[in-house]
N, CA, C, O and CB atoms as a CASP TS submission, in Angstrom:
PFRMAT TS
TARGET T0000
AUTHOR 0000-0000-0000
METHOD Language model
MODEL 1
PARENT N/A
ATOM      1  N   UNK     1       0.840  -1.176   0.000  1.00  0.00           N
ATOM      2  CA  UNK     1       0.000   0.000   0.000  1.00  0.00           C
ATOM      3  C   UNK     1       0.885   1.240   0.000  1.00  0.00           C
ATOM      4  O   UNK     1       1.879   1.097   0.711  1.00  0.00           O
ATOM      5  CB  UNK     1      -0.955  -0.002   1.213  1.00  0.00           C
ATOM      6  N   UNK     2       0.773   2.573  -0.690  1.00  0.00           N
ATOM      7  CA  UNK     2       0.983   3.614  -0.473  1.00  0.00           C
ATOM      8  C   UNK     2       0.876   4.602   0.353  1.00  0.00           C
ATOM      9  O   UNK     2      -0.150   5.179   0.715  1.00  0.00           O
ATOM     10  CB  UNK     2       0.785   3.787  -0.983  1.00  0.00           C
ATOM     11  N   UNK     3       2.348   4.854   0.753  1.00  0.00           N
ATOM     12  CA  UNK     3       2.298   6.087   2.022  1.00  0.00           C
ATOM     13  C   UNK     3       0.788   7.142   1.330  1.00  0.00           C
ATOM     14  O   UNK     3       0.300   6.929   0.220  1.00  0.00           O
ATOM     15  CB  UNK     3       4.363   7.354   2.063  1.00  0.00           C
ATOM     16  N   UNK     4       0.434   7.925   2.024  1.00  0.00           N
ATOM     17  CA  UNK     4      -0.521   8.740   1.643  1.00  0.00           C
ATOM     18  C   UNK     4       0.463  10.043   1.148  1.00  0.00           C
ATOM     19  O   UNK     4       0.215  10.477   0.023  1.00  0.00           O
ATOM     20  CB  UNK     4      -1.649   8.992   2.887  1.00  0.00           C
ATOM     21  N   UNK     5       1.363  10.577   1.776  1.00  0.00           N
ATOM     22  CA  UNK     5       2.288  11.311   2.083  1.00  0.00           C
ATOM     23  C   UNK     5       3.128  11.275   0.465  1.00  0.00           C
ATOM     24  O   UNK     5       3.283  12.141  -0.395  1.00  0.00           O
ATOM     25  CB  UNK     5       3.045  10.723   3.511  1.00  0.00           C
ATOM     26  N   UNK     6       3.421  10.272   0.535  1.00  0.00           N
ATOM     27  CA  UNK     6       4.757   9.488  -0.441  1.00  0.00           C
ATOM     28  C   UNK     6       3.788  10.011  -1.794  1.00  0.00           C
ATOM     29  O   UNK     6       4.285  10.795  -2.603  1.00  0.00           O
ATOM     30  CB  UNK     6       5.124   7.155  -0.228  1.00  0.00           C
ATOM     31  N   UNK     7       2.387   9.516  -1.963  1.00  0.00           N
ATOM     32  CA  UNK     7       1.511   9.538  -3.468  1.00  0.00           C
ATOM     33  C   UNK     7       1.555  10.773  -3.374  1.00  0.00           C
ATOM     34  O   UNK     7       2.060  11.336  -4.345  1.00  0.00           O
ATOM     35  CB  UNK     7      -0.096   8.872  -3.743  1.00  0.00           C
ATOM     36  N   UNK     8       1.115  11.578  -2.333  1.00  0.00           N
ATOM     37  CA  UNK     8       0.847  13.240  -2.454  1.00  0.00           C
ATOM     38  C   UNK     8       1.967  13.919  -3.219  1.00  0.00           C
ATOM     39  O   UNK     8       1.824  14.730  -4.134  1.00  0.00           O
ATOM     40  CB  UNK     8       0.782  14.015  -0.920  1.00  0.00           C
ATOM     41  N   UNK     9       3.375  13.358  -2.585  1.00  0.00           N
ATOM     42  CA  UNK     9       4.215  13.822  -3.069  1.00  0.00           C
ATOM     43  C   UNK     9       4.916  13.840  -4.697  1.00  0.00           C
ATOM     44  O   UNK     9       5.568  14.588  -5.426  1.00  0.00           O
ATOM     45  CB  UNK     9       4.747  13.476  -2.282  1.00  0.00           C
ATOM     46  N   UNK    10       4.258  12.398  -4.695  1.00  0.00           N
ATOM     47  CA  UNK    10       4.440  11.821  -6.275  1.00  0.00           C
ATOM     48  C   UNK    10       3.610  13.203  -7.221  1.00  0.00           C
ATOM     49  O   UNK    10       4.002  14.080  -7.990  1.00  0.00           O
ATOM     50  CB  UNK    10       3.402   9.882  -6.528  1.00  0.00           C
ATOM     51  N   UNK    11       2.052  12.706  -6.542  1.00  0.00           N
ATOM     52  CA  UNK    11       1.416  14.015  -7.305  1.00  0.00           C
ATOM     53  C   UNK    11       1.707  14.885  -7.441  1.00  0.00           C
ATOM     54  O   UNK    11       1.616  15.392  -8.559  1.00  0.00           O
ATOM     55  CB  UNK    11       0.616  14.468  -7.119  1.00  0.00           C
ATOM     56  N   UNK    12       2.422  15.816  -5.971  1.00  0.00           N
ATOM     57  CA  UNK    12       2.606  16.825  -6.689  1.00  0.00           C
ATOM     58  C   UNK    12       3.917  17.371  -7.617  1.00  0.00           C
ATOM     59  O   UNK    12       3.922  18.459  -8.194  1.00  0.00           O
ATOM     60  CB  UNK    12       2.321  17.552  -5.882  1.00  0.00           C
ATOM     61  N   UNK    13       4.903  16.497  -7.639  1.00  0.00           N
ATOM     62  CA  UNK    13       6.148  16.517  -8.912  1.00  0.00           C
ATOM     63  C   UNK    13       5.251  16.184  -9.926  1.00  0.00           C
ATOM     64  O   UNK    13       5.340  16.945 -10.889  1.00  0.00           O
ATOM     65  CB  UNK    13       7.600  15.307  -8.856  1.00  0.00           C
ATOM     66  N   UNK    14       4.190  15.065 -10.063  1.00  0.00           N
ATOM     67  CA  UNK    14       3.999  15.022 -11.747  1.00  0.00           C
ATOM     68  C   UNK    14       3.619  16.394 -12.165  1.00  0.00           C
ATOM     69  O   UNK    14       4.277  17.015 -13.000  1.00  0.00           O
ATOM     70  CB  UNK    14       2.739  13.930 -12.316  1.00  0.00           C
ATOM     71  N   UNK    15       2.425  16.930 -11.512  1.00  0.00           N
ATOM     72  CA  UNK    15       1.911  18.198 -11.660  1.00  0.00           C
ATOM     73  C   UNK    15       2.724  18.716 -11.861  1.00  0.00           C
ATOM     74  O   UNK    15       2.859  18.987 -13.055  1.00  0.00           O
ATOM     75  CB  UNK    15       1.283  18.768 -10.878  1.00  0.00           C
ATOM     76  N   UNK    16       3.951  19.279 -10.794  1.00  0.00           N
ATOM     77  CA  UNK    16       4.964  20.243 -11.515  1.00  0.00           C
ATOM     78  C   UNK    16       5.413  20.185 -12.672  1.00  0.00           C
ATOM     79  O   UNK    16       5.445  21.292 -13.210  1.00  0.00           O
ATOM     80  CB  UNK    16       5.970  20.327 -11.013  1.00  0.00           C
ATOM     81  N   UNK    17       5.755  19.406 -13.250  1.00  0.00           N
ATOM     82  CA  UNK    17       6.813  19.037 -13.899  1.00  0.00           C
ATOM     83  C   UNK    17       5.456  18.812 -15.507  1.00  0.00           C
ATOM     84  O   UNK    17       5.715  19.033 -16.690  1.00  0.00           O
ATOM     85  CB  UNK    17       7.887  17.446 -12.969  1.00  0.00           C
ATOM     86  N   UNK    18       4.411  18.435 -15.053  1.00  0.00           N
ATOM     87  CA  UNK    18       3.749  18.315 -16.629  1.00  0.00           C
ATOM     88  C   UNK    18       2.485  19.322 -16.276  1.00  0.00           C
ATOM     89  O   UNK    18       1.349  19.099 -16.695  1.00  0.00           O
ATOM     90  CB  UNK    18       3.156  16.405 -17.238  1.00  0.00           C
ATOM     91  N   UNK    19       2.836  20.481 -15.435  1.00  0.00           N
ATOM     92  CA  UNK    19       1.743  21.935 -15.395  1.00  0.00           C
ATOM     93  C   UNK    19       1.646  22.696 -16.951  1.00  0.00           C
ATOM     94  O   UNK    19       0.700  23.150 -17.595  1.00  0.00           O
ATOM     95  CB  UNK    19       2.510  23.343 -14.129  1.00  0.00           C
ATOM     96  N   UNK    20       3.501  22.564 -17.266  1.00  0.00           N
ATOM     97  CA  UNK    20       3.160  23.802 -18.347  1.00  0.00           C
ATOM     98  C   UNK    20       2.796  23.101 -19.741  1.00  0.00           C
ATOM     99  O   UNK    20       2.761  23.767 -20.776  1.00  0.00           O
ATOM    100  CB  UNK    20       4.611  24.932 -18.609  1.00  0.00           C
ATOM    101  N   UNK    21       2.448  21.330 -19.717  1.00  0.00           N
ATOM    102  CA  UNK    21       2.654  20.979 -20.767  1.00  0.00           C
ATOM    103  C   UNK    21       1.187  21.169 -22.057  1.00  0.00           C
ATOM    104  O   UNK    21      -0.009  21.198 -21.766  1.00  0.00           O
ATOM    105  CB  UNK    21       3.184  19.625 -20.388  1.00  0.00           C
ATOM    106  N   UNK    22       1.743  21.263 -23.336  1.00  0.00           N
ATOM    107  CA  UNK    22       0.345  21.586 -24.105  1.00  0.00           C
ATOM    108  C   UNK    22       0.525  20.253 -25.197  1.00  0.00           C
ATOM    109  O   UNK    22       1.631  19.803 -24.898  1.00  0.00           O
ATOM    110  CB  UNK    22       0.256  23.461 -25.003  1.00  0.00           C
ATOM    111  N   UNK    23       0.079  19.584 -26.087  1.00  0.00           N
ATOM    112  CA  UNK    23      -0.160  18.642 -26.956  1.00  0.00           C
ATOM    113  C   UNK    23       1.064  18.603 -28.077  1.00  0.00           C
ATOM    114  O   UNK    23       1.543  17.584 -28.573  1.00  0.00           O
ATOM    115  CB  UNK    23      -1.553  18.902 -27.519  1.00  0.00           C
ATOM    116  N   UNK    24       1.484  20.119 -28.377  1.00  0.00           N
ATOM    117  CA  UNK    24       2.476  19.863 -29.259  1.00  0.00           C
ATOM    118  C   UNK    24       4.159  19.444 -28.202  1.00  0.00           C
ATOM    119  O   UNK    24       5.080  18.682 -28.495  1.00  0.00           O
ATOM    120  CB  UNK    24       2.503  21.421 -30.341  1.00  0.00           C
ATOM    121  N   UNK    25       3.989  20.188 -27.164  1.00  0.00           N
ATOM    122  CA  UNK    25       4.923  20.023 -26.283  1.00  0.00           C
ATOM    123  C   UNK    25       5.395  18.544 -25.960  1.00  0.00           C
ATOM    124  O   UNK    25       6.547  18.110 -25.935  1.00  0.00           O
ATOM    125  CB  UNK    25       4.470  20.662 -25.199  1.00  0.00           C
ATOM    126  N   UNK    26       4.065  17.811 -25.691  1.00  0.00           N
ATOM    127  CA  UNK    26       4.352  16.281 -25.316  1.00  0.00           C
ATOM    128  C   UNK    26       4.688  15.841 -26.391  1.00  0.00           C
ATOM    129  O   UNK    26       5.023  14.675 -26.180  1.00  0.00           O
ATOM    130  CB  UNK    26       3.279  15.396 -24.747  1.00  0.00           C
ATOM    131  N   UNK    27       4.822  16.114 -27.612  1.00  0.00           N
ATOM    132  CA  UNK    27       4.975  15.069 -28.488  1.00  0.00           C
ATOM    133  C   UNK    27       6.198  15.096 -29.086  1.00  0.00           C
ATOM    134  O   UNK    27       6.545  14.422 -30.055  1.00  0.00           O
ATOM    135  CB  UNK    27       4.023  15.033 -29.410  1.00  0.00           C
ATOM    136  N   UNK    28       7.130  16.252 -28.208  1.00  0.00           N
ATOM    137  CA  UNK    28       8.661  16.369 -28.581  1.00  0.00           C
ATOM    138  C   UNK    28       9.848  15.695 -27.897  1.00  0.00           C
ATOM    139  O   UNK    28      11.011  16.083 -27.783  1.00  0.00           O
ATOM    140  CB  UNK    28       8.988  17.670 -28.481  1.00  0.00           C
ATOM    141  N   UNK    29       9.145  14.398 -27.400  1.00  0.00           N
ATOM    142  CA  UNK    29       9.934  13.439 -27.063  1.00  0.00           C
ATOM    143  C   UNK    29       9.792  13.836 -25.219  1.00  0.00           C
ATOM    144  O   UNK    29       8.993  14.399 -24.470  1.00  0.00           O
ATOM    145  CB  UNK    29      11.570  13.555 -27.972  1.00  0.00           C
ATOM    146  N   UNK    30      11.639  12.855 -25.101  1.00  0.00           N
ATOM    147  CA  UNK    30      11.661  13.678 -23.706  1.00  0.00           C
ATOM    148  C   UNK    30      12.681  14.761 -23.148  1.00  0.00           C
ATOM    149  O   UNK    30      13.693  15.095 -23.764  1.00  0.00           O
ATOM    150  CB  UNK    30      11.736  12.737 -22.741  1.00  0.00           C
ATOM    151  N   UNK    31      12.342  15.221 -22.039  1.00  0.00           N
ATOM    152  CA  UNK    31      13.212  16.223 -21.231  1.00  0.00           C
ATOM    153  C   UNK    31      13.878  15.971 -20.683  1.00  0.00           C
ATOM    154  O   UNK    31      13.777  14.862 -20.160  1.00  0.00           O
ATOM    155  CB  UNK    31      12.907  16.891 -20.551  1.00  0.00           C
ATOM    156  N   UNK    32      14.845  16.654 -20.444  1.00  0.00           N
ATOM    157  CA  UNK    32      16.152  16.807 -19.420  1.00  0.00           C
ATOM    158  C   UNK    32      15.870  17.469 -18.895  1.00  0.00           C
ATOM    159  O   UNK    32      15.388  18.331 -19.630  1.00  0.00           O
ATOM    160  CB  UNK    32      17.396  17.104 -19.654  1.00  0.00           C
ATOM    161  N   UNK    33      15.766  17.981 -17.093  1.00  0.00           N
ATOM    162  CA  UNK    33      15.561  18.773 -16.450  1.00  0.00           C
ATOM    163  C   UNK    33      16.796  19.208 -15.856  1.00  0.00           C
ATOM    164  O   UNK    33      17.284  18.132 -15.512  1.00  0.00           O
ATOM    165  CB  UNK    33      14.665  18.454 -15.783  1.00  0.00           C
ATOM    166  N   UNK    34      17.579  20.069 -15.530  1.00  0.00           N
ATOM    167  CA  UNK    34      18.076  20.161 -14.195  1.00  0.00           C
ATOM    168  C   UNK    34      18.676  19.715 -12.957  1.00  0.00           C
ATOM    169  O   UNK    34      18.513  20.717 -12.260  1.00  0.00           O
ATOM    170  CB  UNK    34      17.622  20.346 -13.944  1.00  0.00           C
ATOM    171  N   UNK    35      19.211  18.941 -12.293  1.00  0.00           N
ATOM    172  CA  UNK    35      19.686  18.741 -11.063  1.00  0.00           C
ATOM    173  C   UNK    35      18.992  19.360  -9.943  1.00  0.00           C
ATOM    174  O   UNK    35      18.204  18.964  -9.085  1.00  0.00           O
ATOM    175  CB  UNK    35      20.905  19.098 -11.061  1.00  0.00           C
ATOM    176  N   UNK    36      19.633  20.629 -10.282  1.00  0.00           N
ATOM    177  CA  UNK    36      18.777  21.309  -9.256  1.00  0.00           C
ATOM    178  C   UNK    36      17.579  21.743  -8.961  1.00  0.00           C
ATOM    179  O   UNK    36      17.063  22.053  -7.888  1.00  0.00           O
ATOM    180  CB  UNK    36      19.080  22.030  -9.092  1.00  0.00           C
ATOM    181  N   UNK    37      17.003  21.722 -10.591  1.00  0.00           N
ATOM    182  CA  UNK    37      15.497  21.394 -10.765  1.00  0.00           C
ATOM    183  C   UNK    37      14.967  20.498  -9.687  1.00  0.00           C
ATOM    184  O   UNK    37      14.542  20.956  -8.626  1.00  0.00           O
ATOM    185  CB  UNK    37      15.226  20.693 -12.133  1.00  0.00           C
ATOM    186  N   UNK    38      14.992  19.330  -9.939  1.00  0.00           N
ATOM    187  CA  UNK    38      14.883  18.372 -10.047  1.00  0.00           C
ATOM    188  C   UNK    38      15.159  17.712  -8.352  1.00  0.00           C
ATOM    189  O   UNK    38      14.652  16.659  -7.964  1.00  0.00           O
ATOM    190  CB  UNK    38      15.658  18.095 -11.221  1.00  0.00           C
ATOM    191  N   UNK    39      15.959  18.491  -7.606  1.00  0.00           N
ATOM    192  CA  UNK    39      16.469  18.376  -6.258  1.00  0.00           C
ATOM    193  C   UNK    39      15.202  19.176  -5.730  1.00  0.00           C
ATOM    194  O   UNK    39      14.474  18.682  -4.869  1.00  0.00           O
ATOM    195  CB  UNK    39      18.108  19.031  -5.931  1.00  0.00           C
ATOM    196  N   UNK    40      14.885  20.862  -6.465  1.00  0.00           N
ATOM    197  CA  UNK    40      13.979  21.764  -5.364  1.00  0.00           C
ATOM    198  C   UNK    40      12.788  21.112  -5.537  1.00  0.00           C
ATOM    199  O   UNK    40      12.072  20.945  -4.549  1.00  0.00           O
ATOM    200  CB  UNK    40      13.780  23.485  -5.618  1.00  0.00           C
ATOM    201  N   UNK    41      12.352  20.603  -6.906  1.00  0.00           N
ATOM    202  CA  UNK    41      10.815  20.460  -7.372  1.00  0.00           C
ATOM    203  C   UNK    41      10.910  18.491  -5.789  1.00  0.00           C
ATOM    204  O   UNK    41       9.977  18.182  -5.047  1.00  0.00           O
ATOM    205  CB  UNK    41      10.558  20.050 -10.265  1.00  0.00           C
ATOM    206  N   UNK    42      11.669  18.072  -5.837  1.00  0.00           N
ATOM    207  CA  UNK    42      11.324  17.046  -4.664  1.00  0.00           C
ATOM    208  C   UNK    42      11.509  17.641  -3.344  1.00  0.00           C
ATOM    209  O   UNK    42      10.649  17.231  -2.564  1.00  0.00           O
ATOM    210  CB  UNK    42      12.224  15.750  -4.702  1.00  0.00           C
ATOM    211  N   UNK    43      12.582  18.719  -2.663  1.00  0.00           N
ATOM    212  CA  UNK    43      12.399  19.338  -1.867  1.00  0.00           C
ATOM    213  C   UNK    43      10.934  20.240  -1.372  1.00  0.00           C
ATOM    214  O   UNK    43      10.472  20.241  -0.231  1.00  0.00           O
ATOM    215  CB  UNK    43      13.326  19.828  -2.114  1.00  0.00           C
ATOM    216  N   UNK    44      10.408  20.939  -2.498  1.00  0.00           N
ATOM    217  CA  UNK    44       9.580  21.521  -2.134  1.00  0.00           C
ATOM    218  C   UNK    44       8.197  20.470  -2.232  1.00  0.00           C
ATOM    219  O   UNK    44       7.363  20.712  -1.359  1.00  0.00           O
ATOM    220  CB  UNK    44       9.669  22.760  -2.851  1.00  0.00           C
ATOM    221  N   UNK    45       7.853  19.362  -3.159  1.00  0.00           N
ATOM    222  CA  UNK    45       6.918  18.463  -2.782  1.00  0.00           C
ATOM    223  C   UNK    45       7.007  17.665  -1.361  1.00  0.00           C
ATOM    224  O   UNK    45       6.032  16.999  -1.012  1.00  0.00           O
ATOM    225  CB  UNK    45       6.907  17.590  -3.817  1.00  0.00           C
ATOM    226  N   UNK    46       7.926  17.716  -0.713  1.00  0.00           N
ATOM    227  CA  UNK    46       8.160  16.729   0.419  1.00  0.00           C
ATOM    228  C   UNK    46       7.517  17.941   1.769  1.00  0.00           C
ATOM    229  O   UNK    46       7.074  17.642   2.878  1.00  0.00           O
ATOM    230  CB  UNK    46      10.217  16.120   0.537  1.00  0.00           C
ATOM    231  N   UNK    47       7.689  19.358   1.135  1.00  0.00           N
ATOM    232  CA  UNK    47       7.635  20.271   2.391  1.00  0.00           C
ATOM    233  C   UNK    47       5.822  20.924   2.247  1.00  0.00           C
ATOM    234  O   UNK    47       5.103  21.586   2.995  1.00  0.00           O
ATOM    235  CB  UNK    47       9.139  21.769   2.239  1.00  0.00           C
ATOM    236  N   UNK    48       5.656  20.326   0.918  1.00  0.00           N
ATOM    237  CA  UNK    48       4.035  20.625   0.765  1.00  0.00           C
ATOM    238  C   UNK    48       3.351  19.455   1.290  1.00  0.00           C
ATOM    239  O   UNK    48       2.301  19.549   1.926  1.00  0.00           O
ATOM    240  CB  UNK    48       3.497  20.870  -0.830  1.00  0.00           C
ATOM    241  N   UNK    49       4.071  18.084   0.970  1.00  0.00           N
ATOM    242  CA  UNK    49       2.938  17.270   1.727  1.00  0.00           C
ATOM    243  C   UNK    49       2.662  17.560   2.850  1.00  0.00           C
ATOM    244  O   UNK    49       1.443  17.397   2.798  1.00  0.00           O
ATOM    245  CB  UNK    49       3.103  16.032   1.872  1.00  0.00           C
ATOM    246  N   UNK    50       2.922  17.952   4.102  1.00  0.00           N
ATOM    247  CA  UNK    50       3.077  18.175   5.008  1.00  0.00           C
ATOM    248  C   UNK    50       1.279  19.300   5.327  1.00  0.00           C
ATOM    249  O   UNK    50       0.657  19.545   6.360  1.00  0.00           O
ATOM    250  CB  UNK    50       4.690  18.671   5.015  1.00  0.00           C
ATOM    251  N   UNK    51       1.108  19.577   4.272  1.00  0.00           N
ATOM    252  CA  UNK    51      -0.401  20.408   4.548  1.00  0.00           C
ATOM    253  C   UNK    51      -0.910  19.505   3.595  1.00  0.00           C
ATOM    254  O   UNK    51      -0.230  19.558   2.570  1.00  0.00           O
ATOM    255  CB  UNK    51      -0.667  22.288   4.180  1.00  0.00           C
ATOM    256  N   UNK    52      -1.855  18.680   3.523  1.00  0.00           N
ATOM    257  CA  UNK    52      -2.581  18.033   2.688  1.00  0.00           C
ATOM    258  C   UNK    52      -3.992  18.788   2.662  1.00  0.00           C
ATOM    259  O   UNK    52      -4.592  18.961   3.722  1.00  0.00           O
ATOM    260  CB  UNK    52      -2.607  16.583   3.079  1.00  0.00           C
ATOM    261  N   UNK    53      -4.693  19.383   1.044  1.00  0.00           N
ATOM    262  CA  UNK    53      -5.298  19.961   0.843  1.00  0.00           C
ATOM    263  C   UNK    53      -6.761  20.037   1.669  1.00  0.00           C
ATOM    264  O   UNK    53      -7.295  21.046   2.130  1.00  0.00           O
ATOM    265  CB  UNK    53      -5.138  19.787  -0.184  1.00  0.00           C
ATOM    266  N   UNK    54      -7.301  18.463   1.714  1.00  0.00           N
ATOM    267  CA  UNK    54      -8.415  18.492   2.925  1.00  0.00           C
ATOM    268  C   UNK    54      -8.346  18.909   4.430  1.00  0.00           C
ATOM    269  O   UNK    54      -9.353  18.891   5.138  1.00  0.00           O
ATOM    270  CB  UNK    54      -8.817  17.257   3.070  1.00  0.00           C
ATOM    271  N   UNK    55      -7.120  19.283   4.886  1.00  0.00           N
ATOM    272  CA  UNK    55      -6.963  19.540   5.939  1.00  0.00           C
ATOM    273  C   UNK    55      -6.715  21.233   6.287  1.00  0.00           C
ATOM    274  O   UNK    55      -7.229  21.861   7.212  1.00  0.00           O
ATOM    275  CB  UNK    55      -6.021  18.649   6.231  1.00  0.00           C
ATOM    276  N   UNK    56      -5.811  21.723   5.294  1.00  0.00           N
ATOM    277  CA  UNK    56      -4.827  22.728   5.164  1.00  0.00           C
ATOM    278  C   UNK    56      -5.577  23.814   4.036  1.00  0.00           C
ATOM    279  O   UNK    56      -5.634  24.957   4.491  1.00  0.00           O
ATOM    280  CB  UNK    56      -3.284  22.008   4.637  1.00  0.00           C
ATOM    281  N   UNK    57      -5.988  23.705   3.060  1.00  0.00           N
ATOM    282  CA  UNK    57      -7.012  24.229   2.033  1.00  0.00           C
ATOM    283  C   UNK    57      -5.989  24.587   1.170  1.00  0.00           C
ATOM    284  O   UNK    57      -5.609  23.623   0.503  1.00  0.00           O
ATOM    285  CB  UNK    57      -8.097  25.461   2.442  1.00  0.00           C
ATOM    286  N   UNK    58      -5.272  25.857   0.888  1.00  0.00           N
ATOM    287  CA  UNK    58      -4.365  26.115  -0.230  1.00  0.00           C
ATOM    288  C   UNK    58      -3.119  26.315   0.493  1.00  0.00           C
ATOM    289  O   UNK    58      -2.265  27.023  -0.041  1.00  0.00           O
ATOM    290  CB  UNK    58      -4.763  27.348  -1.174  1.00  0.00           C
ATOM    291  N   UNK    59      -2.901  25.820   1.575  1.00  0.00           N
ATOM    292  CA  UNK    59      -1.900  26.123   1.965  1.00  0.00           C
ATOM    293  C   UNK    59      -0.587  25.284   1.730  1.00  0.00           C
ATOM    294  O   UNK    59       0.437  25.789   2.191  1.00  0.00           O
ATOM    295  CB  UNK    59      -2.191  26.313   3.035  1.00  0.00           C
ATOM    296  N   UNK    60      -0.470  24.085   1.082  1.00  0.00           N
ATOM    297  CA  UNK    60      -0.399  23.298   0.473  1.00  0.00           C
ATOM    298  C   UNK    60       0.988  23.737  -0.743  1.00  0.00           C
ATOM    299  O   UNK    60       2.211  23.627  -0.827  1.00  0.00           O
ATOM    300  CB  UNK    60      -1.821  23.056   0.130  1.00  0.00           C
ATOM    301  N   UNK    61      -0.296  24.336  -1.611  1.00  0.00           N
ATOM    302  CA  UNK    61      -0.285  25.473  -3.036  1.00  0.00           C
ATOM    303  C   UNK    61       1.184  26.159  -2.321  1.00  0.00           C
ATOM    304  O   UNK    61       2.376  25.890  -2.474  1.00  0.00           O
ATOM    305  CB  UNK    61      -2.116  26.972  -3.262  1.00  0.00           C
ATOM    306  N   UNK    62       0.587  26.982  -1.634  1.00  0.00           N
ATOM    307  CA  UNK    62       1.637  27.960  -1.153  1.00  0.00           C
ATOM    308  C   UNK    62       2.854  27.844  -0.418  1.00  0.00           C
ATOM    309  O   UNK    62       3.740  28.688  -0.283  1.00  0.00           O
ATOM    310  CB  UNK    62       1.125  28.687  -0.513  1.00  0.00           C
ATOM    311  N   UNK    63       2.777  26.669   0.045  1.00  0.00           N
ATOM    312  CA  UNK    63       4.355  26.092   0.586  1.00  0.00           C
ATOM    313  C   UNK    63       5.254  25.695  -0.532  1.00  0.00           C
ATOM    314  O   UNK    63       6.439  25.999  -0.662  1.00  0.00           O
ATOM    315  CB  UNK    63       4.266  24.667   1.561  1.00  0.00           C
ATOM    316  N   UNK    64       4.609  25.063  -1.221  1.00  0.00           N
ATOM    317  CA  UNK    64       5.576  24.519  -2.499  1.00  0.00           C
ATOM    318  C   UNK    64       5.739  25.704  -3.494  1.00  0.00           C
ATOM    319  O   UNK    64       6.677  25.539  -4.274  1.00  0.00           O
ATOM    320  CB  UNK    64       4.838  23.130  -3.407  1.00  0.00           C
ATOM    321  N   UNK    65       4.927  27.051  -3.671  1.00  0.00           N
ATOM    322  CA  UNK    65       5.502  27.736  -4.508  1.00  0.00           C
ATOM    323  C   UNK    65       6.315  28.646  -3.847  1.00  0.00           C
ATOM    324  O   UNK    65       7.275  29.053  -4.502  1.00  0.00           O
ATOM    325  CB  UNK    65       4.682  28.251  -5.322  1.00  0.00           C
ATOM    326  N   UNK    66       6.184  29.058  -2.751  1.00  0.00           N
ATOM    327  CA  UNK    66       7.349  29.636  -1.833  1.00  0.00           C
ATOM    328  C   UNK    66       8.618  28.801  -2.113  1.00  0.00           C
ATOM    329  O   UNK    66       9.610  29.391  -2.541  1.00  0.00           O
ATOM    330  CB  UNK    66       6.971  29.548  -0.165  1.00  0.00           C
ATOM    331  N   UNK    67       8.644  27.873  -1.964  1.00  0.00           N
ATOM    332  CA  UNK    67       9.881  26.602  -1.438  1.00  0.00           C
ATOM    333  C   UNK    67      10.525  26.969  -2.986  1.00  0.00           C
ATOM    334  O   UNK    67      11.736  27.188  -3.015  1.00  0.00           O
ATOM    335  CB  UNK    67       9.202  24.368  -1.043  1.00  0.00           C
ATOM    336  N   UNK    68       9.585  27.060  -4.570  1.00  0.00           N
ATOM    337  CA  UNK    68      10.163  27.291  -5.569  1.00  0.00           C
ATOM    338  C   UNK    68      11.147  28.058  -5.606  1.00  0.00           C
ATOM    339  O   UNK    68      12.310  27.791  -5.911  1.00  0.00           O
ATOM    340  CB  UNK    68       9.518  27.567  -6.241  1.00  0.00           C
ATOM    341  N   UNK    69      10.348  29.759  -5.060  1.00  0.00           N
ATOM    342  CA  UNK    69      10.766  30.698  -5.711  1.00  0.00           C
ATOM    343  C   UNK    69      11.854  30.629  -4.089  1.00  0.00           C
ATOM    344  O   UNK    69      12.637  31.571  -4.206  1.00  0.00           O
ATOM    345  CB  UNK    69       9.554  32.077  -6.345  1.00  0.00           C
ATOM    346  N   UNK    70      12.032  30.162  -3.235  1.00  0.00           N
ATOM    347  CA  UNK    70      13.605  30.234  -2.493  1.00  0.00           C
ATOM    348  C   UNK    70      14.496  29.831  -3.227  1.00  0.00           C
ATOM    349  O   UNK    70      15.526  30.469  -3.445  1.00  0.00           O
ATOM    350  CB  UNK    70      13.873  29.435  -1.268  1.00  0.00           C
ATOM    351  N   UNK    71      14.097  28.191  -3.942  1.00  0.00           N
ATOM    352  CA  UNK    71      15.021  27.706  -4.736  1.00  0.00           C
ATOM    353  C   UNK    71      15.472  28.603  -5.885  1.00  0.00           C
ATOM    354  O   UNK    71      16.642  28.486  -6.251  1.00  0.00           O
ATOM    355  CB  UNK    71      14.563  26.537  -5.176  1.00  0.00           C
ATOM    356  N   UNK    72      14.644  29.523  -6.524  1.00  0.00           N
ATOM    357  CA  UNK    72      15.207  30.441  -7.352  1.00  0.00           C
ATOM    358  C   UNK    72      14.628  29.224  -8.714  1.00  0.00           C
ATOM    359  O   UNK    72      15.237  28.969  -9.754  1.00  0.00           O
ATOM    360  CB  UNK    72      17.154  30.894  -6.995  1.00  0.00           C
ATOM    361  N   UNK    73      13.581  28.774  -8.353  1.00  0.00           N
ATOM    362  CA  UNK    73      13.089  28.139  -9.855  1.00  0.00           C
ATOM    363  C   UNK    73      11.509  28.255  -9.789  1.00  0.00           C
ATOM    364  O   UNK    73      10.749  28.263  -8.821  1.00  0.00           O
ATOM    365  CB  UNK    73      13.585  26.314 -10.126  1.00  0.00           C
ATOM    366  N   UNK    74      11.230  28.362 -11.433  1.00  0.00           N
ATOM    367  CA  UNK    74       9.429  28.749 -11.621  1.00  0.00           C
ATOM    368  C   UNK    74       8.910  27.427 -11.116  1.00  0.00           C
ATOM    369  O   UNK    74       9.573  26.394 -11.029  1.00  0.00           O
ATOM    370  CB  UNK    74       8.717  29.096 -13.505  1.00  0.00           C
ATOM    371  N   UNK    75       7.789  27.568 -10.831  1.00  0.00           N
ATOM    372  CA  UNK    75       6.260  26.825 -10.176  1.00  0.00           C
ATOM    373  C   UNK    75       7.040  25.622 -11.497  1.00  0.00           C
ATOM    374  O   UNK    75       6.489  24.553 -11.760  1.00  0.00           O
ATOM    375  CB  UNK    75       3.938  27.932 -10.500  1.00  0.00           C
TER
END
């Protein structure tokens, strides 16, 4: 079974990571992200699970885009 925590977190990297995507975008293969991408976007999902939306409401939202823009990278 799945941490609840662990899926939240899953969710919210896929989201990040396929927010800005549009139809022609996906179909240009794949991406290379970053390191450090790739380090904040799991840093800041690990520090958003921590408010889970039924509990917390957008606060959630707002930990992980704070946590972005510390890291010095977009949503």
């Amino acid at each position: 079974m799945i941490n609840f925590k662990q899926g939240l977190a899953a969710l919210a990297v896929t989201l990040a990571v396929s927010a800005p995507a549009s139809p022609s975008y996906a179909q240009g293969g794949s991406r290379e992200i970053s390191r450090e991408r790739a380090h904040a976007i799991h840093q800041c999902s690990v520090l958003a699970a921590r408010y889970p939306q039924y509990l917390w409401g957008n606060m959630e939202i707002y930990q992980y885009r704070a946590c972005m823009t510390e890291h010095g990278q977009p949503e």
